[in-house]
C-alpha positions in Angstrom: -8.8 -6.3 -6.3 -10.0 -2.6 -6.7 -9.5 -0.7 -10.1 -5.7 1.0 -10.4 -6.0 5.2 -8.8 -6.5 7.4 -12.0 -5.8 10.5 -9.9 -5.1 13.6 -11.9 -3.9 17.3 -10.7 -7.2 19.2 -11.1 -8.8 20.3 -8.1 -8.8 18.0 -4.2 -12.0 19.5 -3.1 -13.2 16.5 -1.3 -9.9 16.9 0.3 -11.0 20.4 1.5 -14.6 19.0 3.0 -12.3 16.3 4.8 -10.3 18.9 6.5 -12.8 20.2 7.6 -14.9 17.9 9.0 -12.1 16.9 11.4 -11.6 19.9 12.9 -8.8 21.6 11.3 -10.1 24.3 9.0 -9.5 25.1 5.4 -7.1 22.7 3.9 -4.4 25.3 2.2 -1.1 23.3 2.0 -0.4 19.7 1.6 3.3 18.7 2.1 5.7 16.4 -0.5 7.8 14.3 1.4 10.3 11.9 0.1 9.7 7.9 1.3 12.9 8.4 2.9 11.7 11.3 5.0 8.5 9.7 5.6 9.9 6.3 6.9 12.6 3.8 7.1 13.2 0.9 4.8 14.6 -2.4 5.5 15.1 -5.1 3.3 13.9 -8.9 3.5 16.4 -12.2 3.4 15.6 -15.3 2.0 13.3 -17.4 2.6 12.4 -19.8 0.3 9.2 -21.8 0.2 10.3 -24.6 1.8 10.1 -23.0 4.8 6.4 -22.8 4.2 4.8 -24.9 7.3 1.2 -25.6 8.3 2.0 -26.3 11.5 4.4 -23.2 12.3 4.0 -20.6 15.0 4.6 -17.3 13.2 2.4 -15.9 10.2 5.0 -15.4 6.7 4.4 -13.2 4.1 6.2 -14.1 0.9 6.8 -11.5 -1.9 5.2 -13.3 -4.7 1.9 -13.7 -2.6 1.4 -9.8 -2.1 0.5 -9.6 -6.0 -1.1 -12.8 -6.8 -3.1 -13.1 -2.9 -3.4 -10.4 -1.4 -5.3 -6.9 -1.8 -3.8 -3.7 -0.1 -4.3 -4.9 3.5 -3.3 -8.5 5.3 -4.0 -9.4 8.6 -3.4 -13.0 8.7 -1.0 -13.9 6.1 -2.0 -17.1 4.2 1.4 -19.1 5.2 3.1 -19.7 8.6 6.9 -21.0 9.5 8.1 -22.5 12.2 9.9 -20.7 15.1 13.6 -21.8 13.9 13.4 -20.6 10.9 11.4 -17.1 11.4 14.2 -15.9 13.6 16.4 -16.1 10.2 13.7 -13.8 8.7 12.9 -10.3 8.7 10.4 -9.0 11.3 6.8 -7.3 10.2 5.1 -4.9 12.9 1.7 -4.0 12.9 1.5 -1.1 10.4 4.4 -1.4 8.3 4.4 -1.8 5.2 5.7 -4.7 2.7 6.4 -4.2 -0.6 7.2 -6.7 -3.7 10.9 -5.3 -4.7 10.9 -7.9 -7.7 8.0 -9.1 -10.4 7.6 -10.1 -14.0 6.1 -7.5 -15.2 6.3 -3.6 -14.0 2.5 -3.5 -13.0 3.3 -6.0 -10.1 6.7 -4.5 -8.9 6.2 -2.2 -5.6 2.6 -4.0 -5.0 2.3 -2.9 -1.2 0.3 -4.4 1.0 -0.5 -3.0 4.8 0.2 -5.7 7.5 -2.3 -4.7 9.9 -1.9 -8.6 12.2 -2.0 -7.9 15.9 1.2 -10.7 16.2 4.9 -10.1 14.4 5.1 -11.5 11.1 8.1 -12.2 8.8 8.7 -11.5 5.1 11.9 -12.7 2.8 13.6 -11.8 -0.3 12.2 -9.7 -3.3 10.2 -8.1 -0.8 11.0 -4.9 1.8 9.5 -3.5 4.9 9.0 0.6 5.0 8.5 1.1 9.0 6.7 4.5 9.4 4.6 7.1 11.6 1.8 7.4 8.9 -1.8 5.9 8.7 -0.8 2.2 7.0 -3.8 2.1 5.2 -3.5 5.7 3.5 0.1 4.8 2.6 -0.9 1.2 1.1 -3.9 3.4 -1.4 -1.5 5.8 -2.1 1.3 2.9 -2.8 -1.0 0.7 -4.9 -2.2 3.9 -7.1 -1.7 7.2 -6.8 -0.8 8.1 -10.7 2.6 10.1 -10.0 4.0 7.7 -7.7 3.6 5.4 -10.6 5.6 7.5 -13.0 7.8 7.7 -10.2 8.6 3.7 -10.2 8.0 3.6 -13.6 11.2 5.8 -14.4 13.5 4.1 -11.9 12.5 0.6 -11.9 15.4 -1.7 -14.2 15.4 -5.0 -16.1 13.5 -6.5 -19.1 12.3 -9.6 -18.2 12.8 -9.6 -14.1 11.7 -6.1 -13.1 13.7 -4.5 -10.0 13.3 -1.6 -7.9 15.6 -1.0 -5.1 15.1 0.2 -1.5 17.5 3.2 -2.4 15.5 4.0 -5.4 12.3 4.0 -3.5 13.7 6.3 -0.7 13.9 9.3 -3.9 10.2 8.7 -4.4 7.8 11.8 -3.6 4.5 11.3 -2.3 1.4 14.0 -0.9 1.2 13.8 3.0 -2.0 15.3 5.0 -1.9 15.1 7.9 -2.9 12.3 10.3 -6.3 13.7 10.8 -7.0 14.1 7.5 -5.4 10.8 6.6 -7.7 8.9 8.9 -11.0 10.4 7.0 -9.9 9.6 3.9 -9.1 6.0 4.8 -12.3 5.9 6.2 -14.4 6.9 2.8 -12.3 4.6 1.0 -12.7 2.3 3.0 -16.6 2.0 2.7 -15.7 1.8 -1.0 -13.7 -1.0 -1.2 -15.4 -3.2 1.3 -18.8 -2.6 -1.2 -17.0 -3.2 -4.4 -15.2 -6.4 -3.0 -18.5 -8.4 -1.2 -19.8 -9.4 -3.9 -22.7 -10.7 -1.1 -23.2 -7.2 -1.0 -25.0 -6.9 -4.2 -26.0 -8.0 -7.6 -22.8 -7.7 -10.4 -24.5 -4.1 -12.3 -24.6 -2.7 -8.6 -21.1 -3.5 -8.1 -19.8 -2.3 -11.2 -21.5 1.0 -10.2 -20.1 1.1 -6.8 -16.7 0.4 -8.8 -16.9 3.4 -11.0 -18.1 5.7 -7.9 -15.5 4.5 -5.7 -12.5 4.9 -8.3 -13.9 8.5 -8.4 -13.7 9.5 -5.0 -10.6 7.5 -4.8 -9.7 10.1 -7.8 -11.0 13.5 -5.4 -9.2 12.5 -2.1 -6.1 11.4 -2.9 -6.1 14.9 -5.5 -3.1 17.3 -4.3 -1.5 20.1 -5.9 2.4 19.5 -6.2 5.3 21.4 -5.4 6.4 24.2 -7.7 
């Protein structure tokens, strides 16, 4: 799994050169938008692992798997249900979001991954869906570590030994959003990052470890954006 954002307030000069290289300019203003304005929560219903079925019809993503299998982005989730029992679950679209409401540990609650399968998928408890117009994939790196949004769940996520965080909780939370264009190119650079630092076919362990470094940097530059006074 990439490294955790370290993203700072300094200066989003990458973020400049991407604005302009598709077309729109000088990048002067990036807006703050609450989830809530962004997109549209919904949240999962049970479904408990007996469910689980080689054999069934309609890909399942279960909240525990989205920190302990998955990275940021899932096209074929690693369980399936049958029929009957996905039309008692909540339904994933290509693009929206699910997110682990419920973990152990704070590090693991709001773990987002991207479902990006061309066929519906369900999810059940612990988890929610956030149903949007944004790039998935920007959202998901932005999710997974963008420093202040951290600080954000950090603050408003409860309990001591099971963590929460509720859907009305996340709806408050404030994230940078570029727009689509710009979006796009940055999920595009990052992209090429995480694919080298994750094929480890792709080169020998000091050359990954060097990718690594390099790609949390530039992970640092374009997802860099002045807040709100």
């Amino acid at each position: 799994m990439p490294a955790c954002l370290i993203i700072d307030s300094k200066y989003f000069t990458v973020l400049k050169e991407a604005a302009a290289i598709v077309g729109i300019g000088l990048f002067n203003k990036v807006e703050w938008k609450t989830l809530g304005e962004i997109g549209n929560f919904e949240n999962g219903t049970g479904m408990p692992k007996t469910f689980f079925d080689k054999d069934g019809e309609i890909g399942a993503i279960h909240y525990g798997h989205i920190y302990t299998k998955y990275n940021l982005f899932v096209e074929k989730p690693i369980v399936k249900v049958n029929l009957d029992n996905a039309r008692k679950l909540k339904k994933v679209q290509k693009g929206n979001l699910v997110i682990a409401k419920t973990s152990e540990n704070m590090d693991d609650v709001m773990k987002t991954i991207a479902y990006l399968g061309k066929d519906e998928a369900v999810t059940g408890g612990h988890s929610a869906i956030f149903k949007h117009q944004e790039n998935p994939k920007y959202l998901s790196y932005i999710f997974n570590g963008y420093t202040e949004l951290i600080k954000q769940k950090n603050k408003l996520a409860k309990g001591v030994k099971v963590i929460e965080l509720s859907v009305s909780d996340m709806e408050k939370m404030k994230i940078p959003l570029p727009s689509l264009k710009v979006q796009n190119y940055i999920v595009s650079i990052l992209d090429k990052f995480d694919t080298l630092i994750n094929d480890l076919t792709k080169g020998l362990p000091k050359e990954i470890e060097l990718r690594q470094k390099q790609y949390e940097y530039y992970r640092e530059k374009l997802l860099d954006f002045p807040k709100n006074n």
